[in-house]
C-alpha positions, 0 to 999 in steps of 0.5 A: 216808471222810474224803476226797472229790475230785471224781467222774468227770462224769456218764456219764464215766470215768477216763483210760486210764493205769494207776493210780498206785500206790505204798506204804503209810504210817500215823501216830496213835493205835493202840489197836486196831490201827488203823496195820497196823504190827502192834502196838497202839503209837502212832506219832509219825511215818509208818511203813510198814504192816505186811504191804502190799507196796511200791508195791502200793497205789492207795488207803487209807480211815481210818475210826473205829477201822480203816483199808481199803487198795485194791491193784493187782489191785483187791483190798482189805486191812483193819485195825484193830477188827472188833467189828462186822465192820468188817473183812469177814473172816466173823468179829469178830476184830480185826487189827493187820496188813492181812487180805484182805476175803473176797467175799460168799460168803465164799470168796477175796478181795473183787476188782474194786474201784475205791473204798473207804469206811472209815466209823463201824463199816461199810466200803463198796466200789465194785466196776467194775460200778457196784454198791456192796458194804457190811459191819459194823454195821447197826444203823440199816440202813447197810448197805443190804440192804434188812434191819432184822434182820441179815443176822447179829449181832455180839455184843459183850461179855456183850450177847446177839444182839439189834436192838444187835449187828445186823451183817453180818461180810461184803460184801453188796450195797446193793439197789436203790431198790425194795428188789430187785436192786442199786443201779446205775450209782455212780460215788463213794461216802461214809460218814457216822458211821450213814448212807452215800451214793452218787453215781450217774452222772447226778449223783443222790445216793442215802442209806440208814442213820439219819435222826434228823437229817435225814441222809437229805435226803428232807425227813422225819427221820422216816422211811421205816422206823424202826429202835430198836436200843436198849430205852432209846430211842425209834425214829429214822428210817432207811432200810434202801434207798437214797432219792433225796436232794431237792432245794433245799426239798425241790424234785425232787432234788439232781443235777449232783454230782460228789463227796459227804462225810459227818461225824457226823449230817449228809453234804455234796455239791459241784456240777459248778458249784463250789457245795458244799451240806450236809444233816443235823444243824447241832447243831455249825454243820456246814452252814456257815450265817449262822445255825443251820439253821431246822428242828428235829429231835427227836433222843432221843440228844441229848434234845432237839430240835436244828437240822437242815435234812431238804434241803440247803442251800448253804453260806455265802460266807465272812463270811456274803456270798453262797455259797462258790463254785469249790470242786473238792474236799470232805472230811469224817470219818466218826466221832462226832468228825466235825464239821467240813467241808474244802473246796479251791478251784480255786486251791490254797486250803483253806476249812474250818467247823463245830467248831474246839475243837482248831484243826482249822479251821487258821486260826491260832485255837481256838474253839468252833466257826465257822459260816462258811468260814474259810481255813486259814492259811499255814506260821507263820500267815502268809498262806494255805496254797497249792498244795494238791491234795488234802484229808482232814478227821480227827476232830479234825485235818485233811491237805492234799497240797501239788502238791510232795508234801508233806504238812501237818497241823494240829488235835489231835496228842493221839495224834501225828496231826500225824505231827511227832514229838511228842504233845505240842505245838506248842500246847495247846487247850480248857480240857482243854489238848490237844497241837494245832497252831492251824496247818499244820505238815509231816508228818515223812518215813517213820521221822522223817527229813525230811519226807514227799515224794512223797504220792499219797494222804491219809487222816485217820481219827478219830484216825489218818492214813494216806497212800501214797508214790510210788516214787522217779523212777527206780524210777517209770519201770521200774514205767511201762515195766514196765506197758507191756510187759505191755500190749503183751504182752496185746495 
């Protein structure tokens, strides 16, 4: 997921008016079918998702190469690649246009959904229960069934079914910590690039998948199990059930959290006291330490060693003076190009760290990376961008919703990402002088005409962008009053 907002508060809940809803809309790089426009052709410019009704959709997820839509009835719609069985149909076959993820049993669609993850090559779902539901790749255990060994396998290519192509084509539910029944009582859910999270109602956070870097936060990155998809590899540590992440130096355990987030190899949490605090790989400054993270985890992937922390640390004040503090909202995305962190604070501003090759930091600049929380500057590098309620850090680009509905991008736009007509500016980056923008630019409106209004939701997958549009106000108060007479006739 590449957005995180602040969970309900402890043993809270939401509100008792109907959720808001509106229609579909996607942008970016399409080689795999990833916008749900029916194609495989990049679009340079928002345009309606194939197949989803108008104002039927709460929510959307973009992930590596797929994207997940949340509807009305609580039902989810994927799209996109489905090599692992990403999309939850009971096959592998990729679609370029919305298909109904199927239940556990494979008869009927998956409903009674409340949230939705499109991470690395496995999507998750929160169901009204409290119980998480998980499918694709589980070659590192991220799926948290508790197996090593499958349920299933998704052969790709001439590869023969093997520890490579362990999958499950279905939702099954994450088990409990001891390994039986089902995990309980979460109220947000996150994806890392192989690991995933949950936050439970009291303020823990629970992980399972990979933990060569420490993403699992439990103070090893060597264990509990060790999972070695690949002949040519030494095993890595994960979990195949959820683990309680610890706390601060490895002191009882990481709580009063109200939302989580994860990149690639490492997964961040924001505190019910506006502190933001990061575990995991550190290889890319994603932490947002002063200086690279202490520990040292061996990583065969990276034949090497690189800094990690295995217990989470606070993220640094800007300019590396004290912590960075009233933040209501952190994003990051998880595919291998995840690797940089967004943060909102309280007073409308965005503060951003990790790699900035493609200026997807959006403050005004391209460099290698920035370790210390820098703010993303303002419409034509002046000041600061204001008045922004919602965040969405993408692969190599990042989204924010301004409080006037309009949405801004900034970071590569290689693929049209920026959704600003073009692919090929308004800046170029690295040495490889990719299409970017070095800072926030508005999105176009649907079609290319004006520019997008009336945004309820924002996504940012690796290379692609999705967001939902509000109905216009005369049509918002017919749906309202319509929702208001099926109530009282319920009644």
């Amino acid at each position: 997921m590449a957005t995180a907002t602040a969970a309900p508060r402890a043993g809270g809940r939401a509100g008792h008016r109907p959720a808001l809803v509106g229609t579909a809309y996607s942008w970016g790089n399409n080689a795999t079918g990833e916008l749900g426009q029916g194609n495989r052709a990049n679009a340079l410019v928002p345009k309606r998702v194939f197949r989803l009704l108008v104002n039927s959709v709460r929510d959307l997820s973009a992930g590596t190469d797929a994207s997940l839509a949340l509807t009305t009835s609580g039902a989810v719609r994927a799209w996109g690649d489905n090599s692992q069985g990403q999309l939850g149909t009971g096959n592998q076959r990729a679609s370029t246009a919305p298909v109904a993820v199927r239940q556990p049993s494979g008869r009927g669609q998956l409903t009674g959904i409340t949230a939705i993850v499109s991470a690395n090559v496995a999507s998750e779902a929160l169901d009204r229960n409290g119980n998480v539901l998980t499918w694709g790749s589980n070659i590192w255990a991220q799926i948290g069934n508790g197996r090593l060994d499958g349920p299933q396998h998704c052969p790709t290519g001439t590869i023969a079914p093997g520890p490579a192509n362990v999958c499950s084509k279905l939702p099954v539910a994450v088990v409990g910590p001891s390994g039986t029944g089902k995990l309980s009582r979460i109220v947000a859910i996150g994806g890392s690039s192989d690991d995933d999270l949950a936050l439970r109602s009291d303020g823990t956070v629970w992980t399972w998948g990979i933990n060569v870097a420490g993403e699992l936060g439990i103070g090893t990155n060597t264990g509990p199990q060790e999972c070695k998809p690949y002949t040519n590899y030494a095993a890595v540590g994960c979990s195949s059930k959820p683990v309680e992440v610890k706390g601060p130096g490895g002191t009882g355990v990481l709580n009063h959290v109200v939302a989580v987030a994860g990149g690639s190899d490492f997964d961040v949490a924001l505190r019910s006291d506006g502190t933001v605090w990061a575990w995991g790989s550190d290889e890319f400054a994603d932490l947002g330490q002063t200086s690279p993270a202490p520990g040292r985890c061996y990583d065969p992937f990276a034949f090497g060693a690189i800094p990690c922390s295995t217990t989470p640390v606070q993220v640094s004040g800007p300019g590396g003076v004290g912590h960075l503090a009233h933040i209501v909202a952190i994003s990051a995305e998880p595919s291998a190009y995840g690797l940089h962190v967004l943060a909102l604070r309280s007073d409308g501003t965005v503060w951003a760290w990790g790699v900035d090759d493609k200026g997807q930091l959006g403050n005004g600049h391209s460099e290698e990376y920035d370790n210390l929380p820098s703010e993303v500057v303002g419409p034509g590098g002046k000041e600061h961008l204001q008045h922004v309620v919602a965040i969405a850090a993408g692969g190599g680009f990042s989204l924010a919703k301004l409080a006037d509905g309009s949405i801004w991008a900034w970071g590569q736009n290689s693929q049209g990402e920026l959704g600003i007509g073009t692919a090929t500016g308004p800046s170029l980056c690295t040495t490889a002088k990719i299409a970017c923008s070095l800072i926030p630019v508005p999105v176009k409106g649907p079609y290319g005409t004006g520019h997008f209004d009336r945004a309820l939701r924002i996504a940012a997958g690796q290379l692609h962008a999705l967001a939902v549009q509000l109905p216009a106000a005369r049509l918002r108060r017919r749906l309202a009053s319509a929702a208001g007479r099926r109530r009282l006739l319920a009644r």
